[in-house]
C-alpha positions in Angstrom: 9.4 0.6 -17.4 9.4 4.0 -15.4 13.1 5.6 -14.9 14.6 5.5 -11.7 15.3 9.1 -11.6 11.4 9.8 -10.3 10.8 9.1 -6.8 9.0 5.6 -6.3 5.2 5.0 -5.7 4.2 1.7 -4.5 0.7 0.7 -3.9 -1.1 -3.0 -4.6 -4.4 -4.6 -4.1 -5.7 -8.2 -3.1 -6.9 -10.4 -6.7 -9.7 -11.4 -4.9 -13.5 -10.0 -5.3 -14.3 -7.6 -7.9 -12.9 -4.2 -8.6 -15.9 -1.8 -8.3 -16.2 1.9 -8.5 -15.0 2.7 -5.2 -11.1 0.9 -5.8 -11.6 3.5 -8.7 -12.4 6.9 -7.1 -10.3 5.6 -4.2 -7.0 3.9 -5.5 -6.8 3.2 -9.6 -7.5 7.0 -10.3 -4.9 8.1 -8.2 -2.3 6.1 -9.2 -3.1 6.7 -12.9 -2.2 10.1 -11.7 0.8 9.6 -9.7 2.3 7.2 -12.6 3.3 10.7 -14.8 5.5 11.8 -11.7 6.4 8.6 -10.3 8.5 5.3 -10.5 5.3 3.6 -10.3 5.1 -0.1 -8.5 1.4 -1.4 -8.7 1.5 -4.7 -6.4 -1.0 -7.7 -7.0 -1.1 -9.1 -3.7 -2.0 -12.8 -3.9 0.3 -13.7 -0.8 -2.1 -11.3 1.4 -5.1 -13.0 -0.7 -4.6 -16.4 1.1 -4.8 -15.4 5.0 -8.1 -16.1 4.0 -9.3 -19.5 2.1 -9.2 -19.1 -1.2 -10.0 -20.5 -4.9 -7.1 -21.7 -6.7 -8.9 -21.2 -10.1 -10.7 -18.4 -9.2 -7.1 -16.7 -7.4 -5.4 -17.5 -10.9 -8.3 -16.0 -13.1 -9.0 -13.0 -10.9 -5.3 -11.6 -11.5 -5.3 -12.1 -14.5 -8.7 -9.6 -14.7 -7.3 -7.1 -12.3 -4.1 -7.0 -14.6 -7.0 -6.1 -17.6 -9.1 -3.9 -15.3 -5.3 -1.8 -13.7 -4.7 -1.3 -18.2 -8.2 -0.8 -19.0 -8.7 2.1 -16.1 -5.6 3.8 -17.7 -2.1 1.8 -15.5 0.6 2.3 -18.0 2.5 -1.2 -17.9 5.1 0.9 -19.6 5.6 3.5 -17.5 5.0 1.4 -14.2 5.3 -2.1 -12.8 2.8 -4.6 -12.7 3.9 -7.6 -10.4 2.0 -10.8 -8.9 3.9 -10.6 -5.0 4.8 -14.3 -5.4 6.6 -13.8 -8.6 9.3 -11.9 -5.9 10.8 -14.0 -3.6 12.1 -11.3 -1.8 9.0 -10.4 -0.3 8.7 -13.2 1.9 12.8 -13.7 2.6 12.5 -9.7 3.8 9.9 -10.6 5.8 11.1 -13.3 8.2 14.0 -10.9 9.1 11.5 -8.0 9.7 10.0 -10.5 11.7 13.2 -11.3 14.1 13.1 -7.4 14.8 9.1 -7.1 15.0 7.6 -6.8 18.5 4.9 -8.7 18.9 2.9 -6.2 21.0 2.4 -4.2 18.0 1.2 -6.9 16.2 -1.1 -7.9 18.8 -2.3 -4.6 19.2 -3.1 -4.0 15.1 -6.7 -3.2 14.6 -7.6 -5.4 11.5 -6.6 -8.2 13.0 -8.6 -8.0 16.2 -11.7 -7.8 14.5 -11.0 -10.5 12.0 -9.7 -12.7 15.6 -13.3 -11.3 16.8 -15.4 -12.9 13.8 -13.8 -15.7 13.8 -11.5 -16.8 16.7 -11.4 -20.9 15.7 -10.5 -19.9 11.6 -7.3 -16.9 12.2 -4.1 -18.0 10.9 -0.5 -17.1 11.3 -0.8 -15.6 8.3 -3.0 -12.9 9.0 -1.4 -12.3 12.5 1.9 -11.6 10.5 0.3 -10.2 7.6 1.6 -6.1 8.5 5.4 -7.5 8.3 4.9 -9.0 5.4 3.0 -5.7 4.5 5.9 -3.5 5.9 8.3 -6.2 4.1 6.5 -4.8 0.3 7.3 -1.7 1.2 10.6 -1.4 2.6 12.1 -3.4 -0.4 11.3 -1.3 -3.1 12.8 2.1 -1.3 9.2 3.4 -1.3 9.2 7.3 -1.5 5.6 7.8 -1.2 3.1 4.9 -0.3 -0.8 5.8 -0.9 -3.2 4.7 1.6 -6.7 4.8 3.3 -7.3 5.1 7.3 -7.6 1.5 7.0 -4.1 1.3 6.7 -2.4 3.9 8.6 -1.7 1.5 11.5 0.1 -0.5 9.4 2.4 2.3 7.8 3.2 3.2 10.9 4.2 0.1 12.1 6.4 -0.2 9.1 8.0 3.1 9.3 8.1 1.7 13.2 9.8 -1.9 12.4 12.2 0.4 9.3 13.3 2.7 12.1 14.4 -0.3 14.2 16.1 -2.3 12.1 17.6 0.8 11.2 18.9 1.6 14.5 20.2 -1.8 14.7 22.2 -2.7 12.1 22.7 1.1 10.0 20.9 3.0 7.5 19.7 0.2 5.5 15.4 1.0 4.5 14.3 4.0 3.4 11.5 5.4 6.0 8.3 6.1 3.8 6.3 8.4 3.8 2.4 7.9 3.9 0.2 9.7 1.4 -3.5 10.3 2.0 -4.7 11.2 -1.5 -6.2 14.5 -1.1 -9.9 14.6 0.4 -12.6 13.0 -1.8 -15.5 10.6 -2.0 -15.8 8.2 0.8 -18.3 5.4 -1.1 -20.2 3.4 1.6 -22.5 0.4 0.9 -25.5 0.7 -1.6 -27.4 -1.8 1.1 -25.7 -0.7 4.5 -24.6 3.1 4.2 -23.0 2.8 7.3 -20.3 0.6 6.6 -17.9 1.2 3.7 -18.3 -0.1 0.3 -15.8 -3.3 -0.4 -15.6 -5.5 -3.3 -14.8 -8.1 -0.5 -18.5 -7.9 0.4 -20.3 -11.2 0.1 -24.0 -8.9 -0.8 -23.0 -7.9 -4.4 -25.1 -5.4 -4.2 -23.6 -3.4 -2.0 -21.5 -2.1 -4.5 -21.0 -1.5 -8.1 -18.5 -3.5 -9.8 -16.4 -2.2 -12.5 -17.8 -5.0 -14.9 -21.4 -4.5 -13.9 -23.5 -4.8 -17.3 -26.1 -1.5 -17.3 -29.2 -3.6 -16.3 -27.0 -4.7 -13.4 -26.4 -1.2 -12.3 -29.8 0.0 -12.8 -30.7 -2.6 -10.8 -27.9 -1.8 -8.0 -29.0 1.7 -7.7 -32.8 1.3 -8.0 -32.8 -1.0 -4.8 -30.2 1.3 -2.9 -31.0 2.6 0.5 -32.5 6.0 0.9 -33.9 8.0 4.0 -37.1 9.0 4.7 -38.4 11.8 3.5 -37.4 12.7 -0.4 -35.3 16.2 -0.2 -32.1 15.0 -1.7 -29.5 17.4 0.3 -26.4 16.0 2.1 -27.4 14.9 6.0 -25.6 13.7 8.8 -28.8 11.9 9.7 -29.0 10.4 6.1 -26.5 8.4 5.5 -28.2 6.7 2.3 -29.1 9.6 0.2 -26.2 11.7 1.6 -24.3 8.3 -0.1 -25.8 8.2 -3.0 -24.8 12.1 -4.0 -21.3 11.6 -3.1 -21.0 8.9 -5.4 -22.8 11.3 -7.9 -19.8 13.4 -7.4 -17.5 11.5 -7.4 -18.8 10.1 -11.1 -19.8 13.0 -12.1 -17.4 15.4 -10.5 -20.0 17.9 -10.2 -20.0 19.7 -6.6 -22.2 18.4 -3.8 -23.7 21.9 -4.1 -24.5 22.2 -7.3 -26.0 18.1 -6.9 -28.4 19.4 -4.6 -29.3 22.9 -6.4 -29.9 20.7 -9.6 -32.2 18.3 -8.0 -34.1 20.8 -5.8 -37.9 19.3 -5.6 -37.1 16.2 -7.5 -37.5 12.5 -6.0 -35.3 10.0 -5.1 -36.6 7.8 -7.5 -35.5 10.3 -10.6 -32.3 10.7 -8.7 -31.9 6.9 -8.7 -32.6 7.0 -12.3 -30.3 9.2 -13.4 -27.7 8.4 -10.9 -27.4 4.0 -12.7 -27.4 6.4 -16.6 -24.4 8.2 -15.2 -22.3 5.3 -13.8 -23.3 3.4 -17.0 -21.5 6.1 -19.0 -18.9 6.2 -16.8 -18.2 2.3 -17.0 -19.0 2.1 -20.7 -14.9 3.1 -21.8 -14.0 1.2 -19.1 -15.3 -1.9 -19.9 -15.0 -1.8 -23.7 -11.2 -1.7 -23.6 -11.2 -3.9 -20.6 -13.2 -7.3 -23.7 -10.4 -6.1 -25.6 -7.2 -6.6 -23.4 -8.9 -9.5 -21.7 -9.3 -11.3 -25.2 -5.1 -11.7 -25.2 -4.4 -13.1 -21.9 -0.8 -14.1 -23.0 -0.5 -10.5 -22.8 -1.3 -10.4 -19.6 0.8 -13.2 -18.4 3.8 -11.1 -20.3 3.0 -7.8 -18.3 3.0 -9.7 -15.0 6.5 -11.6 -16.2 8.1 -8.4 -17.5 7.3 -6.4 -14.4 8.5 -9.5 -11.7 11.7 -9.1 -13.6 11.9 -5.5 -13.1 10.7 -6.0 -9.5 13.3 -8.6 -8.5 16.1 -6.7 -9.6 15.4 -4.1 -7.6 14.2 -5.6 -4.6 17.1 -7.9 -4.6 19.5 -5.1 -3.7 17.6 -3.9 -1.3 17.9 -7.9 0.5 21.3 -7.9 -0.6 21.7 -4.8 1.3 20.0 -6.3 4.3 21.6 -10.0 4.4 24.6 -8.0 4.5 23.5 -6.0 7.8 22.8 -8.9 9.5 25.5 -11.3 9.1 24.6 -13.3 6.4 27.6 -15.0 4.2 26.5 -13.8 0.8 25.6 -16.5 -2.2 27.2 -16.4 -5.5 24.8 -14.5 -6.9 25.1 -11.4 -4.7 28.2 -11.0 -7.0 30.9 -10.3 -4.3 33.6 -11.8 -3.7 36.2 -12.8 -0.5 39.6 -11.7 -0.2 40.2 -14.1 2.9 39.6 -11.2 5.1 36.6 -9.4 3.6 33.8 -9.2 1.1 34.2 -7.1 -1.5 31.4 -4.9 -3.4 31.5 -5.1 -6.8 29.8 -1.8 -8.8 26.3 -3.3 -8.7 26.0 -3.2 -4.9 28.3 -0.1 -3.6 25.8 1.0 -0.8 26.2 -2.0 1.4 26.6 -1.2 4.9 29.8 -2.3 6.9 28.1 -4.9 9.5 27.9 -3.5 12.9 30.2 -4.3 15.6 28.8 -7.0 18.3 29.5 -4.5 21.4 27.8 -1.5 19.0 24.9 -4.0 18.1 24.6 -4.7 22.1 24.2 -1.4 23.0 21.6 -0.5 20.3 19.6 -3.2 21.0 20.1 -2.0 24.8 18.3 1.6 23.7 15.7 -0.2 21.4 14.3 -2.0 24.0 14.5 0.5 26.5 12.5 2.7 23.9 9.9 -0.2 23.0 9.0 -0.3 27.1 8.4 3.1 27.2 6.4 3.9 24.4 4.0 0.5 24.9 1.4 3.1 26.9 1.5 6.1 24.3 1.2 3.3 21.6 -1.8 1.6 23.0 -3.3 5.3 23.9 -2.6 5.7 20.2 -4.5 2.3 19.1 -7.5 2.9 21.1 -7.6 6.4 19.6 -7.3 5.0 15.5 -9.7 2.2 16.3 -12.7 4.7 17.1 -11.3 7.0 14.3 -11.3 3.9 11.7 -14.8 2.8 12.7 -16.2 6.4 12.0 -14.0 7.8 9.0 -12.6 4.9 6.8 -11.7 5.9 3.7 -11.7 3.3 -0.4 -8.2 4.7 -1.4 -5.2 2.8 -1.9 -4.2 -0.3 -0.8 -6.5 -2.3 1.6 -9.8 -3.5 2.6 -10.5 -3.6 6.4 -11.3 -6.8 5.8 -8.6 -8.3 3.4 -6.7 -5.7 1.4 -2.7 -5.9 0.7 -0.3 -3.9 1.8 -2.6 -1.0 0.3 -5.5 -0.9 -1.5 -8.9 -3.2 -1.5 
C-alpha cells in the first residue's frame, strides 16, 4: 500500500462494459503515472453501476476483469488501492449526510442526469438523481488531494467542492476541498461508427470502439469498417470528423505527432491507413493482453487485491466519518474508540482532529448566510449550467472517471 506521506489521488470507474483503448489513453495511463507521486485510490464503482439495471453475474465477473485489466495496464496494487465501493460502507453512510446539506436545485440542474431523464423519463431512479452525492461522498472521504477528470465530470466536482464547502461552513473544517485535475491536453477518441459522439465502452454498437481484449481479427475488423470522409487526403479537418478520428487515435497509439501522421501518409489511401492503423493497435494490445490470461487465470488473487485494498480503504475513510458524525451531533459507537467522562467525549490518539461540535446559535447563523448565499448564486449557477451543457456537447473528453452516460465518480 502507498504511504501516506504523498498527497492522495482518487479516481474509479463503473465494472460494467468493456475497458477499451480510450479508458486507456484517457484514465489507466494517467493514473499509472500519477501512482509514482501519489497515494493512489483506484475506485471500482459498482454502487454507480446499478442506477442502471444490471447483471448480477455479469456485475460480479466484470470486476473481477477490470481488477486484471487496472494490473495488466501497469496499477501497482502495491503502491495503490484497489477497492469494490460496496466493500466501504462509508461511502453510502457519508452520503445520506451529504445529502441533508445538498440542495436540490443543483441536483436538478446536473447535466448527466437531464439527458438520461430525457431518454428515458418512465425508467430514472433515485439513484441516478442522487448519484453526484454519492459521487462527492467518494471523494470527500478519502481527503482527495487531486481528483482526475474529464469535462464530463466537471459539474460534478464542482458540486462537490460546492456541497464540501457547505458542510464546511456549517459545522467547521471537516472535508478537504479538492482540487480537479484535467490530465494535460491529449487524444479525444470519438466513435469508430459515429465520429461525432465520443467513444464509450458503455456503447451498445461494439464497434464503436476498441476493446482492450479485442483479439487482432477483431480489430482489423473494427478499423476496416470505421467511418472515413470523402475524399482520401488523410490530414486533420474540422469538416472530417472520421479521418481527423482515426489519426488522433494513431497518435495517441503511436505517439507520433499529428504532423508527422500526415507528412508520413502524404498520397496514401485510407484504406492503407486503415491497414496499418488495426497492425499498430494490435501491437499495442498484444502486452496488454498477454499479462492480462495470466493474472486472470488466479482469480483468488483478485478477490485478495480487492479485500486487501477495502481494508486499507475503510480505515481511512472511517476517520474521515468519524470526523463527520462528530460534526453533526452524532453520539459515537464503541468502535469510534472514545470514551465519556459524563460531561464530554474524549479523543483517544487515533482520532485527534475531531472538531468540537458547533454551537446551536453559531449553527443558526451559518445556516442563516448559507442560504442567503445559495439564493443568490441560483442565477450565476444556472448561467453556469447552460454554459457547460453546450461546452460538454462539443468538447467531451475519455479521461478519468466517468462516462456521460454511466461512469463513477470519475472515469468510464
Amino acid at each position: 500500500m502507498a504511504g501516506n506521506f504523498k498527497p492522495l489521488m482518487l479516481s474509479g470507474v463503473q465494472p460494467t462494459g468493456a475497458l477499451m483503448i480510450g479508458n486507456y489513453v484517457g484514465a489507466l495511463k494517467h493514473w499509472v503515472e500519477l501512482q509514482a507521486t501519489h497515494d493512489s485510490f483506484f475506485l471500482l464503482a459498482d454502487l454507480h453501476a446499478i442506477t442502471v439495471p444490471q447483471d448480477p453475474a455479469d456485475l460480479q465477473r466484470r470486476s473481477l476483469e477490470f481488477v486484471a485489466l487496472f494490473l495488466a495496464c501497469g496499477v501497482d496494487a502495491e503502491r495503490g488501492t484497489i477497492f469494490l465501493q460496496s466493500h466501504v460502507p462509508a461511502h453510502t453512510q457519508l452520503s445520506w449526510v451529504l445529502n441533508c446539506v445538498a440542495p436540490m436545485g443543483e441536483l436538478q440542474r446536473m447535466t448527466q442526469f437531464k439527458e438520461k431523464a430525457g431518454h428515458s423519463a418512465s425508467n430514472i431512479h433515485v439513484g441516478l438523481f442522487d448519484y453526484p452525492v454519492l459521487m462527492a461522498a467518494d471523494i470527500l472521504l478519502y481527503g482527495a488531494d487531486l481528483v482526475p477528470v474529464g469535462n464530463d465530470q466537471k459539474q460534478h466536482m464542482e458540486f462537490t467542492r460546492r456541497v464540501a464547502l457547505k458542510f464546511n461552513g456549517l459545522y467547521g473544517e471537516v472535508f478537504k476541498i479538492p482540487e480537479i485535475f484535467t490530465p494535460r491536453p491529449g487524444a479525444r477518441l470519438m466513435g469508430l461508427q459515429t465520429p461525432s459522439v465520443k467513444m464509450s465502452k458503455s456503447d451498445r454498437n461494439a464497434d464503436n470502439y476498441v476493446a482492450l481484449l479485442d483479439p487482432p481479427e477483431v480489430v482489423r475488423r473494427k478499423l476496416k469498417a470505421a467511418v472515413t470522409d470523402s475524399g482520401s487526403e488523410i490530414r486533420c479537418d474540422a469538416a472530417k470528423t472520421g479521418i481527423s478520428n482515426l489519426i488522433t487515435l494513431y497518435a495517441a497509439v503511436s505517439g507520433e505527432g499529428v504532423e508527422s501522421i500526415q507528412d508520413r501518409y502524404a498520397g496514401k489511401g485510407y484504406a492503407e491507413f486503415k491497414r496499418n492503423l488495426a497492425e499498430l493497435i494490435i501491437d499495442f494490445l498484444g502486452p496488454i493482453q498477454k499479462r492480462y490470461s495470466s493474472i486472470a487465470a488466479d482469480p483468488v488473487m483478485l478477490v485478495e487485491v480487492l479485500q486487501r485494498g477495502a481494508r486499507y480503504a475503510r480505515e481511512r475513510s472511517e476517520a474521515t466519518l468519524s470526523r463527520v458524525y462528530r460534526a453533526v451531533g452524532f453520539i459515537p459507537d464503541e468502535g469510534d474508540g472514545r470514551r465519556y467522562s459524563g460531561k464530554r467525549w474524549l479523543s483517544n490518539e487515533r482520532r485527534p482532529d475531531i472538531p468540537v461540535p458547533v454551537t446551536p446559535r453559531a449553527l443558526h447563523q451559518r445556516r442563516s448566510t448559507m442560504e442567503t448565499k445559495e439564493t443568490q448564486d441560483v442565477a450565476a449557477a444556472a448561467a453556469a449550467d447552460t454554459d457547460f451543457e453546450a461546452e460538454c456537447m462539443t468538447d467531451c473528453c475519455t479521461c478519468c472517471c466517468c462516462d456521460t452516460e454511466e461512469e463513477c465518480g470519475m472515469e468510464e
